[in-house]
C-alpha positions in Angstrom: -14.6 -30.8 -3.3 -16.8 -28.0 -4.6 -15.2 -24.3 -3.9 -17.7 -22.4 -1.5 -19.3 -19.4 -2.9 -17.9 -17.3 -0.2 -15.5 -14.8 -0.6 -14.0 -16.2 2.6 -11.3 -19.2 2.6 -9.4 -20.8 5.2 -6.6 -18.7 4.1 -8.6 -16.1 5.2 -9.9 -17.5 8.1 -6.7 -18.7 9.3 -4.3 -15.6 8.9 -6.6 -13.2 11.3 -4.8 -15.9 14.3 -1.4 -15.3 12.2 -1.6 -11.5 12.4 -2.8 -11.7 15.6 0.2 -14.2 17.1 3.2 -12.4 14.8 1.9 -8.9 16.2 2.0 -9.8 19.4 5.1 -11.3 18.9 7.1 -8.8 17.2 5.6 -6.3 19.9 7.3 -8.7 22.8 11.0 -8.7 20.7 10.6 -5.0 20.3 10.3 -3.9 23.9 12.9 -4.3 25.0 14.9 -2.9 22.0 16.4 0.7 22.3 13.7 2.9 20.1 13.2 5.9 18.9 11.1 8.7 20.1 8.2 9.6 18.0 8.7 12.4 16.1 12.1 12.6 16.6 12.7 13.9 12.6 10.0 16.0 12.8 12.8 19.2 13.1 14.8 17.9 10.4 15.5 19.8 7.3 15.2 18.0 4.2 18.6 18.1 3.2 19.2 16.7 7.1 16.3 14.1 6.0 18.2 13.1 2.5 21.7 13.6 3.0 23.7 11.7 0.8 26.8 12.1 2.4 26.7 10.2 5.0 27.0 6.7 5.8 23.7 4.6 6.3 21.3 5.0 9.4 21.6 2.0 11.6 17.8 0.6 12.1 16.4 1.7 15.6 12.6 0.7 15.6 9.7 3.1 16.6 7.9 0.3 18.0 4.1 0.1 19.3 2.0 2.4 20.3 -1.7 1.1 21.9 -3.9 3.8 19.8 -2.1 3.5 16.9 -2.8 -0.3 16.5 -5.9 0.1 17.4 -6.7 2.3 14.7 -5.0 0.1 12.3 -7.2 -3.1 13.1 -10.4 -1.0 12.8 -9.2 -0.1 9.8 -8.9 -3.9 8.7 -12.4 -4.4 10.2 -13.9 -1.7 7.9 -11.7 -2.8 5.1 -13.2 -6.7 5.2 -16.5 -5.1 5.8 -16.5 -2.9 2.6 -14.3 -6.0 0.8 -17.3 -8.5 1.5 -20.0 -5.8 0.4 -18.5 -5.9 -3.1 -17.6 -9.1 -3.2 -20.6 -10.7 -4.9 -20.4 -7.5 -7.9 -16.6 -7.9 -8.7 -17.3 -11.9 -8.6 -20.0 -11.0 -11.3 -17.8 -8.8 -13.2 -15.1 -11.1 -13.6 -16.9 -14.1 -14.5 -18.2 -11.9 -17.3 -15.1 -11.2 -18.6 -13.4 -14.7 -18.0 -17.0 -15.8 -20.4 -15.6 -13.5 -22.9 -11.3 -14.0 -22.5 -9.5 -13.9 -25.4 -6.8 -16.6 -24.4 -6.6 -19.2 -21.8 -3.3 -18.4 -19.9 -4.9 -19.9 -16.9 -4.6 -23.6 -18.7 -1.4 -23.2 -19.8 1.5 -25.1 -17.6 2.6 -22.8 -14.8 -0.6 -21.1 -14.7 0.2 -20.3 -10.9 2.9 -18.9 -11.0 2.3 -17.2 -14.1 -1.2 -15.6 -12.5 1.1 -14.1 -9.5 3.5 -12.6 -12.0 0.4 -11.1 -13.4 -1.2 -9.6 -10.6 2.4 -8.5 -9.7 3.0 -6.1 -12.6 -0.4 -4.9 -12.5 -0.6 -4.4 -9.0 3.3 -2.2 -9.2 1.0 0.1 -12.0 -2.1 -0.1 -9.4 0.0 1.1 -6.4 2.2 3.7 -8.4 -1.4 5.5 -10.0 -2.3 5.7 -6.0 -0.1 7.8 -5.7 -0.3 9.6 -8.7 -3.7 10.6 -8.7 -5.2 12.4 -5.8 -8.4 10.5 -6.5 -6.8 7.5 -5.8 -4.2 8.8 -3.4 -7.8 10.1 -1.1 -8.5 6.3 -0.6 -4.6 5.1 -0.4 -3.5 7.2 2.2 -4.6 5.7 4.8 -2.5 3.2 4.8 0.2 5.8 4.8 -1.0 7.6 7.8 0.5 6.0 10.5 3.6 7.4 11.7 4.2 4.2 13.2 5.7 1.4 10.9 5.2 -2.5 12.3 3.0 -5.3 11.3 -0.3 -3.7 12.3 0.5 -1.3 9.9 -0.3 -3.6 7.1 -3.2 -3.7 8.4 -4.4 -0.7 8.2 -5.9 -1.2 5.0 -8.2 1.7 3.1 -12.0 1.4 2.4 -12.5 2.4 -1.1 -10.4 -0.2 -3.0 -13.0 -0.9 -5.6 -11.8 2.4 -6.8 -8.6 0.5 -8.5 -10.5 -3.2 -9.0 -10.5 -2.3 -12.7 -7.0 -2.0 -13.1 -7.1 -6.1 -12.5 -9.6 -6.9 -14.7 -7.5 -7.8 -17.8 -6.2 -11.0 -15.8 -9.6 -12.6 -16.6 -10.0 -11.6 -20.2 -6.8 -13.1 -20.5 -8.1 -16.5 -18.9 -6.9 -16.4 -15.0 -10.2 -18.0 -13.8 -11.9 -16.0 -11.1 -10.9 -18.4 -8.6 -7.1 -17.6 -10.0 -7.3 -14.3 -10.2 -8.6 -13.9 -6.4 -5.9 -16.2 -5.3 -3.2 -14.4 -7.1 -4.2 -11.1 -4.9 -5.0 -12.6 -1.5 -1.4 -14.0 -2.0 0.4 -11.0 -3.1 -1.5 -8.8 0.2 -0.3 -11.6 2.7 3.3 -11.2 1.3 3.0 -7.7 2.0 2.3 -8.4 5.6 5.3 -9.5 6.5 7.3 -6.6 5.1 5.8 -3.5 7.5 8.2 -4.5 9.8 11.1 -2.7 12.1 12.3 -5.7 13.3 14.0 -7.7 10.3 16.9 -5.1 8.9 18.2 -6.1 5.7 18.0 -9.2 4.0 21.0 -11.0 2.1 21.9 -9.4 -1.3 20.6 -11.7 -3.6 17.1 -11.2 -2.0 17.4 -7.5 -1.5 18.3 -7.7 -5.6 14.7 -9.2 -6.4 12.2 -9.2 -3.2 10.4 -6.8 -2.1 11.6 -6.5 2.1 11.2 -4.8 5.2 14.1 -2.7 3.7 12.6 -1.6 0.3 9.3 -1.0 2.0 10.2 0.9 4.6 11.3 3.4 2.1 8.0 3.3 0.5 6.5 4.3 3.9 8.8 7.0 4.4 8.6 11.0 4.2 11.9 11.5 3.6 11.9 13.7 0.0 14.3 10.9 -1.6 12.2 8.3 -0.6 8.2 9.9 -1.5 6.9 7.6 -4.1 9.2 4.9 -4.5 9.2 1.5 -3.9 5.8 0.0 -5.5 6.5 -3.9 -5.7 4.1 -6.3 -4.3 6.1 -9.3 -4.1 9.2 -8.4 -6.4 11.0 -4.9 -6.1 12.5 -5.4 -10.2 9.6 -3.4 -11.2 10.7 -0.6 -9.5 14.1 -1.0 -11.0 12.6 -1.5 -14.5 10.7 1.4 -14.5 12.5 3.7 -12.4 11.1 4.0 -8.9 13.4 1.9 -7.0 15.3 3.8 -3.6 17.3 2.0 -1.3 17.4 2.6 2.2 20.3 5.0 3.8 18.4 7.6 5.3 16.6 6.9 9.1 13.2 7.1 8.0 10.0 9.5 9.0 7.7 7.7 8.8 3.7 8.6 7.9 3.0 11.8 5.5 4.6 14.6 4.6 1.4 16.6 6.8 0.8 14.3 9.3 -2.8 13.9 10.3 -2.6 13.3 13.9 -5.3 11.4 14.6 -6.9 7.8 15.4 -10.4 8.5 14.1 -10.8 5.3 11.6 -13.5 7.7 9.8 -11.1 10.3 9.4 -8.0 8.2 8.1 -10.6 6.2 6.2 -12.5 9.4 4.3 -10.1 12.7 5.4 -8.7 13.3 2.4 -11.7 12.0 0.2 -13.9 14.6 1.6 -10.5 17.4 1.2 -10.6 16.7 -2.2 -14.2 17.1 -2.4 -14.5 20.4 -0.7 -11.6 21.7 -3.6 -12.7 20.7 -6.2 -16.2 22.2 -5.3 -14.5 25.6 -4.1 -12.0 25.4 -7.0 -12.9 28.0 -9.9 -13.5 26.6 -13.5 -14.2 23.1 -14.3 -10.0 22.6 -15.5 -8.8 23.8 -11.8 -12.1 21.6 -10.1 -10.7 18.5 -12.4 -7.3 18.8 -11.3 -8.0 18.9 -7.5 -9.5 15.3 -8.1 -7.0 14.0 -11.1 -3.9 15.6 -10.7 -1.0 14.5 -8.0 -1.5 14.6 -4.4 -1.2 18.3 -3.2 -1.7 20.0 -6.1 -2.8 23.6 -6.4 -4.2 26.4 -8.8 -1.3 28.1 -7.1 1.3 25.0 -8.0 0.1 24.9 -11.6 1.2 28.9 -12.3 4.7 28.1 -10.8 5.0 24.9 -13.4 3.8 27.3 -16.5 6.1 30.2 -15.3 
């Protein structure tokens, strides 16, 4: 059967249902679970926040809240919107490159699961730079800005993504096909679905050891300073141990940012902190200081930069 020239499956078309059913689902086994009060770490110190003497937080959920989710799903909406726009320009691109690959990895035996190990390790350097660079961070965020942290969440997905679509583009050059490489990522994004989740605690070892889980990625949503950028993995949490990012959970986590933004305006979660960056960079004195309010780490200073050379 000839592949439509959509950038819509039924993969796509059937997991809008799936969210749909699992939210409202995890929602109804969450009510009636003790919870905690929103905000409720907002007095906390940080060494209250990150105190390793302890023993480990039990999990008590922060459940739903109406405005919240409803953010987060027009969120998605803009996201697909925005996705579908570029669709037809990153299909280009990559069938370009896949023209000119300089292997064929996609024909070799395993080529599946080979693509998703691909798309893995590049997406663990895709997420880490989004939070490294305030550029990138400006469109990332958003999915960071709920202080809220259930399956909607996952859904609150950001709308300049084609910022990062380069960082994927050696997975055609290597000989992923398009229709591959697209597969690979729609795959590794509905993994992550599961994940945003308060009410699955911790997985056995052996899938704590290599999975990324509700566990590990609640950390990556948390505010706590142990657990600020840790935690990249896609599907599998051994980059992060490779390469030095990994944090376990022990800590009850605050969830959302370390300056929340208080608000449910998809236009400001979606473009806040893009047009913040903007207005520094254009206030900032000196092309160095206005180049390091877009390419340096999220939060950043003139001020921050004098303390590090002192």
């Amino acid at each position: 059967m000839a592949k439509s020239n959509l950038p819509v499956d039924k993969t796509d078309l059937l997991s809008l249902p799936f969210f749909g059913l699992t939210m409202l689902a995890e929602a109804k086994w969450l009510r009636d679970k003790p919870k905690r009060q929103l905000g409720d770490l907002d007095e906390f110190t940080k060494e209250q926040l990150s105190d390793p003497s302890l023993p480990p937080d039990p999990l008590v959920p922060v459940g739903y809240e109406a405005r919240d989710t409803r953010a987060s799903l027009t969120m998605l909406a803009g996201n697909i919107a925005v996705n579908l726009a570029w669709a037809g320009t990153l299909g280009a691109i990559n069938r370009r490159l896949f023209d000119k690959r300089v292997a064929n990895v996609g024909m070799w035996p395993g080529a599946f699961v080979t693509s998703m190990l691909a798309w893995d390790f590049l997406y663990y350097w895709s997420h880490r730079w989004q939070h490294e660079k305030r550029l990138f961070w400006a469109n990332h965020v958003a999915h960071h800005s709920s202080e809220h942290y259930n399956l909607s969440t996952a859904l609150r997905q950001p709308w300049a993504g084609i910022l990062l679509s380069w960082v994927y583009m050696p997975m055609p050059l290597l000989g992923f096909s398009p229709a591959q490489t697209a597969k690979a990522g729609q795959l590794n994004l509905l993994y992550q679905y599961w994940i945003h989740t308060e009410a699955i605690d911790r997985l056995p070892a052996p899938a704590e050891q290599v999975l990324n889980t509700p566990s590990h990625h609640r950390v990556h949503h948390g505010a706590n300073p142990q657990y600020l950028d840790k935690n990249y993995g896609g599907i599998l949490i051994t980059w992060d141990k490779l390469f030095g990012t990994f944090e376990p959970e022990v800590r009850r986590i605050k969830y959302g940012l370390t300056k929340n933004i208080k608000t449910f305006n998809p236009l400001t979660i979606g473009y806040g902190e893009m047009a913040a960056m903007v207005a520094d960079a254009v206030s900032a004195k000196g092309w160095r200081n206005k180049l390091s309010h877009v390419w340096a780490r999220p939060g950043w200073s003139p001020e921050s930069n004098e303390e590090l050379a002192a």
